[in-house]
Residue frames as qw, qx, qy, qz and C-alpha x, y, z in Angstrom:
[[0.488, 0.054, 0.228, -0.841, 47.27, 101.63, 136.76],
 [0.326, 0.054, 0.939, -0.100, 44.59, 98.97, 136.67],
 [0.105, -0.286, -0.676, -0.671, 41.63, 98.78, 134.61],
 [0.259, 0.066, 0.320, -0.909, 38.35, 100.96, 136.11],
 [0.098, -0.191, -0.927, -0.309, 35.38, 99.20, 136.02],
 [0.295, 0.041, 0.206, -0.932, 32.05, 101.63, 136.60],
 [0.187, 0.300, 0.919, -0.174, 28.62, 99.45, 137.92],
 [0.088, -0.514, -0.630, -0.576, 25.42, 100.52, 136.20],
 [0.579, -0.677, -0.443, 0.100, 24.15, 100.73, 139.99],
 [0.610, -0.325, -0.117, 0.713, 26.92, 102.75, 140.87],
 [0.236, 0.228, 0.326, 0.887, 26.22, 106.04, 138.47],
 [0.084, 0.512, 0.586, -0.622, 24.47, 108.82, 139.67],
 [0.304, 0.764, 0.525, 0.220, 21.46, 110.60, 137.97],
 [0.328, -0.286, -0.108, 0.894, 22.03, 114.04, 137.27],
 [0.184, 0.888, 0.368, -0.205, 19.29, 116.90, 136.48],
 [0.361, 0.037, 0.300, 0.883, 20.68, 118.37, 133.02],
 [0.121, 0.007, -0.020, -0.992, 17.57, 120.22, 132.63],
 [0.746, 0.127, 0.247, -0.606, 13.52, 119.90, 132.09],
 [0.839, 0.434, -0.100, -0.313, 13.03, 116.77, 130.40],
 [0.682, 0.493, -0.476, 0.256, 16.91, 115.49, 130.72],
 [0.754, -0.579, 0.302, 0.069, 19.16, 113.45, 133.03],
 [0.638, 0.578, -0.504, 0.069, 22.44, 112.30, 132.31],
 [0.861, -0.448, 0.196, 0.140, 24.86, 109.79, 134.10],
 [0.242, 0.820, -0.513, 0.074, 28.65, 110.37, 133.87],
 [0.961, -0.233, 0.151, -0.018, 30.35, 107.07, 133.65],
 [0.756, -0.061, -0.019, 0.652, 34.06, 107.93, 133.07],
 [0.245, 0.928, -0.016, 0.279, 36.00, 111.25, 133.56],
 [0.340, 0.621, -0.576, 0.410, 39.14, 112.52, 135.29],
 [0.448, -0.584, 0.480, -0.476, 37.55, 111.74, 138.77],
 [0.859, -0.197, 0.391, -0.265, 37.71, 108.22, 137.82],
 [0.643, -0.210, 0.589, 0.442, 40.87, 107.72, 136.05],
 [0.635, 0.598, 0.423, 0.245, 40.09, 108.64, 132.70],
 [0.339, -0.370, 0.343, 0.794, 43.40, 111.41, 131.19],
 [0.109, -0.182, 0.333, 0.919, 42.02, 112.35, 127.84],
 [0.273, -0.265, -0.717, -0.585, 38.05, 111.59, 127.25],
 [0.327, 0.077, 0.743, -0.579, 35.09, 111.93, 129.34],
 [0.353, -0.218, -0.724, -0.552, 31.72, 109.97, 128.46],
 [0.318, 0.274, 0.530, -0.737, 28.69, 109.59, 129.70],
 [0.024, 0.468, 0.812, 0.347, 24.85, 109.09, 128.60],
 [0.206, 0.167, 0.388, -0.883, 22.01, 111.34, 128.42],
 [0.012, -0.405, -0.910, -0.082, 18.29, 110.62, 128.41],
 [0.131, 0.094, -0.125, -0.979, 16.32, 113.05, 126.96],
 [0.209, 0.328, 0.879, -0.274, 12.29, 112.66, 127.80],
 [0.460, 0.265, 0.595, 0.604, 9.79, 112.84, 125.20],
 [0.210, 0.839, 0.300, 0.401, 9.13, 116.01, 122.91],
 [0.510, -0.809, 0.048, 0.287, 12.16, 117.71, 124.81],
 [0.667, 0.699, -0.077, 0.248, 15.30, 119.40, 124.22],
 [0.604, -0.417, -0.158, 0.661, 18.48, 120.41, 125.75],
 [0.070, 0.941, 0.056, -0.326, 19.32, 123.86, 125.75],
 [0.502, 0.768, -0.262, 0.299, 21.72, 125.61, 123.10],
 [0.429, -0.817, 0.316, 0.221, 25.51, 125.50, 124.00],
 [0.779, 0.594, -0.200, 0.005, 28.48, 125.03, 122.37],
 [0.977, -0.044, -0.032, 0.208, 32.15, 123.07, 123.07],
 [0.099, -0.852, 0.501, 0.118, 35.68, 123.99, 123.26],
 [0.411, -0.304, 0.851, 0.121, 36.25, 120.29, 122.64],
 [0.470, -0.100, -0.668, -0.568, 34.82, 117.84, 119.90],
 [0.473, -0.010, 0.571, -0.671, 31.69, 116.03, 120.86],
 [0.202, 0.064, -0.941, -0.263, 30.91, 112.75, 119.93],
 [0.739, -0.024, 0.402, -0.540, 27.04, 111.61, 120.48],
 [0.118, 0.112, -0.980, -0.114, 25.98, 108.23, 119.97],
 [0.748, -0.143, -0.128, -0.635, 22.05, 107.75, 119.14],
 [0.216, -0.066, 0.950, -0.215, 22.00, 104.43, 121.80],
 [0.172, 0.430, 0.773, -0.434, 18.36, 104.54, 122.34],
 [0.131, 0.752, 0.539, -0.355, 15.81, 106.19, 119.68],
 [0.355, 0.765, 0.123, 0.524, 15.77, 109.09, 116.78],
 [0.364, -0.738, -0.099, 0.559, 17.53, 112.16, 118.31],
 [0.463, 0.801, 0.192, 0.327, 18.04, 115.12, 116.66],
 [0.377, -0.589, -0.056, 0.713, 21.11, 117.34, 117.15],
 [0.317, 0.760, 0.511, 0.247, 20.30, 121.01, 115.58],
 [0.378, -0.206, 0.014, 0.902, 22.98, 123.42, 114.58],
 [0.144, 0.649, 0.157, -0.730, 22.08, 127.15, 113.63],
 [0.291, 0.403, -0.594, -0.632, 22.82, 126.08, 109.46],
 [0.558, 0.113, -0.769, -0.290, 21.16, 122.20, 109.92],
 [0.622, -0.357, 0.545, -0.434, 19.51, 119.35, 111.43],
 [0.493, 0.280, -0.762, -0.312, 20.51, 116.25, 111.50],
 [0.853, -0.196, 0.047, -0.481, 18.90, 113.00, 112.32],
 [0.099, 0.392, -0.905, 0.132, 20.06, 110.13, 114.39],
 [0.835, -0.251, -0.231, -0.433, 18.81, 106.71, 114.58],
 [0.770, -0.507, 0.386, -0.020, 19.63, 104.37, 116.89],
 [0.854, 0.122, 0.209, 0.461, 23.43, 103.16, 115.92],
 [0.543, 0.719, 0.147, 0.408, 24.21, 106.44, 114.11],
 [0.581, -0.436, -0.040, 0.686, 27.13, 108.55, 115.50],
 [0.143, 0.904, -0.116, 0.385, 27.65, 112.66, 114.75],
 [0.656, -0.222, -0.176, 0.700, 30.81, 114.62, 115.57],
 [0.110, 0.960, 0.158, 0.202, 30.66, 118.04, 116.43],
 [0.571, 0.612, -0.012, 0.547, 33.38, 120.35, 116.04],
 [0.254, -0.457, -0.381, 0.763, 34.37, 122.61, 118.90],
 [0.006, -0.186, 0.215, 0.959, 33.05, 125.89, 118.35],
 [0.138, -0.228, -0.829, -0.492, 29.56, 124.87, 117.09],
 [0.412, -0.094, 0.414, -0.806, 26.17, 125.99, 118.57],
 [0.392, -0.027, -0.839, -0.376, 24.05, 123.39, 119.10],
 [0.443, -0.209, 0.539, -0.686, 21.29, 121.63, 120.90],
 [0.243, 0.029, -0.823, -0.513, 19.74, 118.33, 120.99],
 [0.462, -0.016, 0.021, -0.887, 16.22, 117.10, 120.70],
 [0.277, 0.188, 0.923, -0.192, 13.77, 114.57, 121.20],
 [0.330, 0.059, -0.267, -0.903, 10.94, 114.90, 118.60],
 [0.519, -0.198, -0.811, -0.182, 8.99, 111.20, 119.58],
 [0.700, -0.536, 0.037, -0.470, 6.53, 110.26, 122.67],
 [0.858, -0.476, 0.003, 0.192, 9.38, 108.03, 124.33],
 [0.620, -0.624, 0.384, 0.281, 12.41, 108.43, 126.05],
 [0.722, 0.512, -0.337, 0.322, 15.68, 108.42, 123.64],
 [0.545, -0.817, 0.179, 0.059, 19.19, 108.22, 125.04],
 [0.482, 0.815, -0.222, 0.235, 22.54, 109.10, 123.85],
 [0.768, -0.585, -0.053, 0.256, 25.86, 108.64, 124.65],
 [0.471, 0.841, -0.128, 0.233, 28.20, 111.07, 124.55],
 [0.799, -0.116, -0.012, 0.590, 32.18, 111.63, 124.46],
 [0.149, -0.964, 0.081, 0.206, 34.45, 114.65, 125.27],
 [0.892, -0.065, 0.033, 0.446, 37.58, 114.85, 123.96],
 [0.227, 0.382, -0.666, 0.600, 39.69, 116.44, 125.43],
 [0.340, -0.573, -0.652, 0.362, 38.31, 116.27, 129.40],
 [0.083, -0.031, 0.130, -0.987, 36.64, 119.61, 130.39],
 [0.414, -0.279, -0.495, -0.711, 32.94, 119.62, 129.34],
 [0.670, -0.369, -0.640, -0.067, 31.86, 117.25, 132.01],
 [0.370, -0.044, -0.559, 0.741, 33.01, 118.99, 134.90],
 [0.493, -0.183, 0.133, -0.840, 29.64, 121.69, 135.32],
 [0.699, -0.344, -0.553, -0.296, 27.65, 118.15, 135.05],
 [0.591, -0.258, -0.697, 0.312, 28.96, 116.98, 138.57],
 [0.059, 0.055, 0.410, -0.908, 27.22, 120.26, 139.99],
 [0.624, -0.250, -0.167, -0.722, 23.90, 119.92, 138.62],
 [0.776, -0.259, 0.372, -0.439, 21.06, 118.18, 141.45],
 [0.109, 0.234, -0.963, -0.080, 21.35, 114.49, 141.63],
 [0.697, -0.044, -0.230, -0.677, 18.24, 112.49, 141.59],
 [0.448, -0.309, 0.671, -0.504, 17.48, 110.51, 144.09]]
C-alpha cells in the first residue's frame, strides 16, 4: 500500500450539531486499519452534546481553550494541550470564548467516526 495523502480542499464539512462542524480526514474509507481522526470546530459559547466511547479518544486543543466536561470534572485545554479519554466515559465538549476553537480528534480503535459520514454536509 502507498502512502494516502488527504487535500485540505478535498474534506468535507459535516453538521455535528448547533454550533459544530467537523471534517474527517482519515478513517477506514481511506485506508486507515486502526485509528480514525479528524477535526472539529466548535463555534463560540457552544457545546457538543453528551456521549460517550467504546474506544479511547484522543482530543487535541489545535485552535483555542476548549473544555472537555466529564460528570466528576472539567478540564481545560489550551491550545497544544492533549486529553485522553477512556472508553466508557460521559462526556461533552465546550467552547466557553467569543471565537471559534478547533480540535482534533483520534479514535482508536476505528468505529466512532462512522455516524459522522451521515450527518448533512455543508455546502
Amino acid at each position: 500500500m502507498k502512502p494516502v495523502v488527504v487535500k485540505k480542499n478535498e474534506v468535507e464539512l459535516r453538521k455535528l450539531g448547533e454550533g459544530s462542524i467537523c471534517k474527517i480526514l482519515f478513517d477506514s474509507i481511506n485506508g486507515a486499519k486502526n485509528f480514525s481522526i479528524g477535526t472539529v470546530i466548535i463555534e463560540p459559547m457552544q457545546k457538543t452534546g453528551i456521549h460517550t466511547r467504546d474506544v479511547e479518544e484522543l482530543i487535541f486543543a489545535l485552535k483555542g481553550e476548549t473544555y472537555v466536561v466529564t460528570e466528576d470534572e472539567e478540564y481545560k485545554l489550551e491550545e497544544g494541550d492533549c486529553i485522553l479519554i477512556p472508553e466508557g466515559i460521559k462526556h461533552y465538549h465546550a467552547n466557553k470564548s467569543d471565537e471559534a476553537i478547533e480540535q482534533i480528534y483520534l479514535f482508536a480503535p476505528l468505529g466512532p467516526e462512522k455516524p459522522l459520514r451521515d450527518l448533512e454536509i455543508i455546502k
